[in-house]
N, CA and C atoms as a LAMMPS dump frame, in Angstrom:
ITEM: TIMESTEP
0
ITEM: NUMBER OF ATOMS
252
ITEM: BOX BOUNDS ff ff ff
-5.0000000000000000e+02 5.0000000000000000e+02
-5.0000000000000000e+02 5.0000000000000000e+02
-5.0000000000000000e+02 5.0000000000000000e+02
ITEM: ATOMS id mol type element x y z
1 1 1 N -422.159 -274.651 446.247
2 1 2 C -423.2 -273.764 445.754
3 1 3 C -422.727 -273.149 444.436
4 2 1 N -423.808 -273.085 443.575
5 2 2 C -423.212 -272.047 442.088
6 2 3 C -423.641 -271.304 442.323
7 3 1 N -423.366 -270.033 441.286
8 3 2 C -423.448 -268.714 441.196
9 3 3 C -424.647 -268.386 441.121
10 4 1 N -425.501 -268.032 441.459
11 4 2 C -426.764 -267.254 440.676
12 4 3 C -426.375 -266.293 439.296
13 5 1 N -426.936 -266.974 438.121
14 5 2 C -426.904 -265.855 436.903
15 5 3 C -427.423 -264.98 437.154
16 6 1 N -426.546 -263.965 436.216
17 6 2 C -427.151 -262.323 436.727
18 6 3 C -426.725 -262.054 437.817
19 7 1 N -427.184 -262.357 438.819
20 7 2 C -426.764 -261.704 440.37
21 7 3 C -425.559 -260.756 440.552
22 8 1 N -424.566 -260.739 440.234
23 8 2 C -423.422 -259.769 440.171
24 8 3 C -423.294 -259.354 441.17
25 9 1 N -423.58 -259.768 442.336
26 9 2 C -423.634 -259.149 443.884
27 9 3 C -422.167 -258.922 444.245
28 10 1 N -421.134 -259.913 443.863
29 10 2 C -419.959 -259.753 444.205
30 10 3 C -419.229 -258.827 443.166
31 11 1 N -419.815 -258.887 441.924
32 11 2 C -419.214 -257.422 441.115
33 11 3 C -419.288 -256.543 441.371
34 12 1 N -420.42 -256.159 442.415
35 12 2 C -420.25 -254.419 442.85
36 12 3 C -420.323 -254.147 444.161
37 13 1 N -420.724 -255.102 445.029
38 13 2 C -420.766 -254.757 446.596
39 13 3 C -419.524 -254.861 446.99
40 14 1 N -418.729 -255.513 446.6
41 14 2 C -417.336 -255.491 447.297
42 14 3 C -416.535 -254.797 446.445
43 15 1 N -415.241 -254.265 447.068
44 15 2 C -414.25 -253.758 446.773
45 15 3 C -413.265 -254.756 445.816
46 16 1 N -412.379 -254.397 445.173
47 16 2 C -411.122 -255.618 444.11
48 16 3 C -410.376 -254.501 444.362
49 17 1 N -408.964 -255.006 444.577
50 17 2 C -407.92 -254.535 444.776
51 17 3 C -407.105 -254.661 443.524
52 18 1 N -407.077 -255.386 442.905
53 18 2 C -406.009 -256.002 441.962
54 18 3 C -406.742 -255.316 440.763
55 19 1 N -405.823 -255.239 439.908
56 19 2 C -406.328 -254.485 438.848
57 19 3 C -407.328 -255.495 437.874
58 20 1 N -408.293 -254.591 437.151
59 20 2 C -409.456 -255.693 436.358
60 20 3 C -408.917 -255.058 434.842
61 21 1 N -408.973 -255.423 433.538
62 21 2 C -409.086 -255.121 432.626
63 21 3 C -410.184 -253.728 432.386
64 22 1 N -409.829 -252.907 432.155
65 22 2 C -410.322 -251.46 431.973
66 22 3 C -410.583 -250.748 433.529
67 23 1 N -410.505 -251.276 434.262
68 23 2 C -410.145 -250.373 436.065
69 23 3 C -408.65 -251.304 436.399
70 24 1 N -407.743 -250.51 435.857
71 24 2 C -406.522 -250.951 436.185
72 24 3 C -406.013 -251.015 437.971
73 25 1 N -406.599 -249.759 438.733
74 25 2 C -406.621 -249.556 439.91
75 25 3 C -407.494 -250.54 440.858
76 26 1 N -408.672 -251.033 440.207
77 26 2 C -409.567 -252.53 440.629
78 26 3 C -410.483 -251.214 440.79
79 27 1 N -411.568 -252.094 441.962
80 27 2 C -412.737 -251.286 441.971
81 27 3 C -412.807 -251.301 443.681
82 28 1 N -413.605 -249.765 443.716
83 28 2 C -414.197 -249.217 445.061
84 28 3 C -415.447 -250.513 444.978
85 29 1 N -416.054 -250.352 446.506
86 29 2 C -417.048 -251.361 447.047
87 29 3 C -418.423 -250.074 446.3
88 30 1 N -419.219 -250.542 446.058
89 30 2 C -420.573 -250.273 445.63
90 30 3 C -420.04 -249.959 444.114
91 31 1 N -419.416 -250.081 443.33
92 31 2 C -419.275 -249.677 441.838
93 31 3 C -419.057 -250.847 441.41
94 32 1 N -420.001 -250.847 439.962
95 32 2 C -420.591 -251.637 438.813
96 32 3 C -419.006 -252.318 438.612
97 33 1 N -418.835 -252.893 438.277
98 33 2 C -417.374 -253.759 437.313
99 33 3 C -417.56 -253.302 435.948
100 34 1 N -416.858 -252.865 435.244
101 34 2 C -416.658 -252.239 433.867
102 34 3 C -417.119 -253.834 432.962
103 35 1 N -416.287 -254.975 433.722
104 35 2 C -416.614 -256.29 432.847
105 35 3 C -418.191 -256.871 432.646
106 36 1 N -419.408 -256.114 433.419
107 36 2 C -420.51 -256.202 433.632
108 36 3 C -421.017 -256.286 432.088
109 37 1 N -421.514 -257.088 431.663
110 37 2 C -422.926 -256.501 430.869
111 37 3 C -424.395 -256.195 431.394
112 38 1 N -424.972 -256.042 430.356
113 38 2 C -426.186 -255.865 431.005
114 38 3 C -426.626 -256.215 431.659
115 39 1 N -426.723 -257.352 431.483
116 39 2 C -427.806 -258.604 432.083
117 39 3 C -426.808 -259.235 433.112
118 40 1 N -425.801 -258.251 433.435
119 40 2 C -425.276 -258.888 435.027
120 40 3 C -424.186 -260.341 434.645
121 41 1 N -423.524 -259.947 433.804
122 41 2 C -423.085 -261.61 433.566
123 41 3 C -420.916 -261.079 433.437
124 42 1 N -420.316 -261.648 433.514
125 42 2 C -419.147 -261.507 433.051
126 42 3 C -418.401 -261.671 432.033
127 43 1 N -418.062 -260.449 431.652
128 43 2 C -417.543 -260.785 429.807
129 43 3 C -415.795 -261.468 430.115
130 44 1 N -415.613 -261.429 431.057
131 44 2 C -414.185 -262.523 431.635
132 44 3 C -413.991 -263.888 432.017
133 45 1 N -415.359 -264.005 431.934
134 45 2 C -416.084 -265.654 432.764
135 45 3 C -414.977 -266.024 431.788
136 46 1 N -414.145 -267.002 432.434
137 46 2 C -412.977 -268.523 431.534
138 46 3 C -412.591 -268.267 430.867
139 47 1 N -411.83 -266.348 430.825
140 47 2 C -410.604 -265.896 430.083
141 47 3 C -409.422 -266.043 430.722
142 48 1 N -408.098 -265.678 430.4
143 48 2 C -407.366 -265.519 431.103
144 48 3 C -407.137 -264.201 432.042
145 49 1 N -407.902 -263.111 431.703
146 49 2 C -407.509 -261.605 432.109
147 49 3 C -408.332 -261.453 433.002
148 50 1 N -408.847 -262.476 433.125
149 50 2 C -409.737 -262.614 434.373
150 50 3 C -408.692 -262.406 435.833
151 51 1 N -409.695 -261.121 436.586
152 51 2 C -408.63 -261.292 438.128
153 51 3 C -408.772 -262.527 438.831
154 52 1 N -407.414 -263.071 439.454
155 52 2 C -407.299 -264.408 440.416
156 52 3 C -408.294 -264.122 441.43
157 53 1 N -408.754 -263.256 441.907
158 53 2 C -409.301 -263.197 443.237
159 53 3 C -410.655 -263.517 442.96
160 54 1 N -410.909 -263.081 441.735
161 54 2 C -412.53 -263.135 441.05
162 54 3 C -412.591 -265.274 440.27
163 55 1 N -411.37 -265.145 439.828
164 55 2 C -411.512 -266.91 439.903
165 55 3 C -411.626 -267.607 441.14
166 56 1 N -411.476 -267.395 442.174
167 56 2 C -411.416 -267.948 443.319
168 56 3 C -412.134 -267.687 444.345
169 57 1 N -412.995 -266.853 444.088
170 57 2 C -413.803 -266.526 444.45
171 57 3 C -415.172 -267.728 444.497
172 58 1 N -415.637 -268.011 445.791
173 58 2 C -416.471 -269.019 445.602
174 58 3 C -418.219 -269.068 446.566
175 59 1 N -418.97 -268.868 445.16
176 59 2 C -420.277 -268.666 445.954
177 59 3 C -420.329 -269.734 447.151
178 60 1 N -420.86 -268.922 448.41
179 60 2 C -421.394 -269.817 449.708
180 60 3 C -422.686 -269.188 450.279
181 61 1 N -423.751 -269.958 450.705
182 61 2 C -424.797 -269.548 451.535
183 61 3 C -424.889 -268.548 452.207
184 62 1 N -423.261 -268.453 452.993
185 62 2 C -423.359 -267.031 453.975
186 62 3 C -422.904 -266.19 453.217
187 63 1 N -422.028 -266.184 452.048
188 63 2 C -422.435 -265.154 451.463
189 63 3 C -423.135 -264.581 450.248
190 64 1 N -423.745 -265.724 449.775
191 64 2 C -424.691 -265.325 449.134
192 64 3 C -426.434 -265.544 449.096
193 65 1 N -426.108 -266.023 450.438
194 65 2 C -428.143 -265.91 450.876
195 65 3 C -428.89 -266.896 449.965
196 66 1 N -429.879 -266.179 449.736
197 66 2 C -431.022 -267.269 449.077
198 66 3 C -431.49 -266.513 448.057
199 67 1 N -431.26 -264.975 447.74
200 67 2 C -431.357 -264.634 446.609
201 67 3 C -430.625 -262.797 446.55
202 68 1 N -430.604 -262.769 445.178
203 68 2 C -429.749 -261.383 444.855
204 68 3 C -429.693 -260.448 446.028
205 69 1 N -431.071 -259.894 446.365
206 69 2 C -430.954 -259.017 447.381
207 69 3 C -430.052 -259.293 448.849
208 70 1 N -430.412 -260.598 449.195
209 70 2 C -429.68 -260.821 450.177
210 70 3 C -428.144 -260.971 450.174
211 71 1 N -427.827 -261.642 448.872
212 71 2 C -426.45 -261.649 448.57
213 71 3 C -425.554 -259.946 448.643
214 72 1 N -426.389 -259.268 447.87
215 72 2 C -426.122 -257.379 448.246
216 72 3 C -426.183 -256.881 449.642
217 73 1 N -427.036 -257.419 450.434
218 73 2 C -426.95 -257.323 451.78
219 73 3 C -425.876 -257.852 452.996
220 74 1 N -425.707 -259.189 452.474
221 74 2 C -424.361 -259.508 452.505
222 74 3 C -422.995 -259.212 452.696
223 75 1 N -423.04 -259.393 450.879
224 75 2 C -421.564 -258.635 450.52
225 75 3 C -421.31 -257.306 451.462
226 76 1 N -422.184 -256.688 451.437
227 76 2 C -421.915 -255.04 451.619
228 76 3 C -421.719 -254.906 453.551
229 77 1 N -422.157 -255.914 454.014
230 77 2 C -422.359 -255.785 455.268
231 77 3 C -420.515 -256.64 455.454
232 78 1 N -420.474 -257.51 455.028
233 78 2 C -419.218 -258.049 455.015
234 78 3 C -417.889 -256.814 454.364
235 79 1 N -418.078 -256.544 453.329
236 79 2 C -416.872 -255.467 452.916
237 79 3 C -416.811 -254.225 454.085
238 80 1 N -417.682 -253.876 454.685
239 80 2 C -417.967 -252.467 455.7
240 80 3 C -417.527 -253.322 456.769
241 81 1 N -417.502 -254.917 457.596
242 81 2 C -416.907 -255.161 458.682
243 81 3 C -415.542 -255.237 458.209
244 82 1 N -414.779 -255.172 457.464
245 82 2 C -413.304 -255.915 456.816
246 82 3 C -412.913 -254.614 455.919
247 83 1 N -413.713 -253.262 456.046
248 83 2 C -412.858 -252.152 455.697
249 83 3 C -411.986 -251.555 456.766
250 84 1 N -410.573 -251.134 456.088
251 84 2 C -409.848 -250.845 456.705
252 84 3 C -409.649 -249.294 457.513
């Protein structure tokens, strides 16, 4: 499965641990990614400063549904079973 453009569901519903370029600490679950632009896209897409977890990261059906909303529904339901 590819990504849905725009969608950014995994930029802000889940939590990053590892540090991102400008949130050195990574990010809390429901907050925007600093790397966001507007239009939902990644200004890290096939840099190097890109986080490993966010390269490896790989759209799937279960977790990303059939469209944005569901993918947010998702994510968020998944990060809240797997918070510690």
């Amino acid at each position: 499965m590819e990504c849905r453009v725009g969608c950014a569901a995994c930029c802000i519903a889940i939590s990053i641990s590892s540090p991102i370029p400008g949130m050195p600490d990574g990010k809390p679950a429901g907050v925007r990614c600093v790397q966001l632009t507007d239009d939902n896209k990644c200004k890290l897409f096939g840099k190097a400063d890109r986080p490993f977890v966010c390269i490896n990261l790989q759209a799937s059906e279960d977790m990303c549904g059939h469209s944005n909303e569901e993918a947010f529904k998702n994510l968020t339901a998944l990060e809240r079973a797997t918070a510690p």
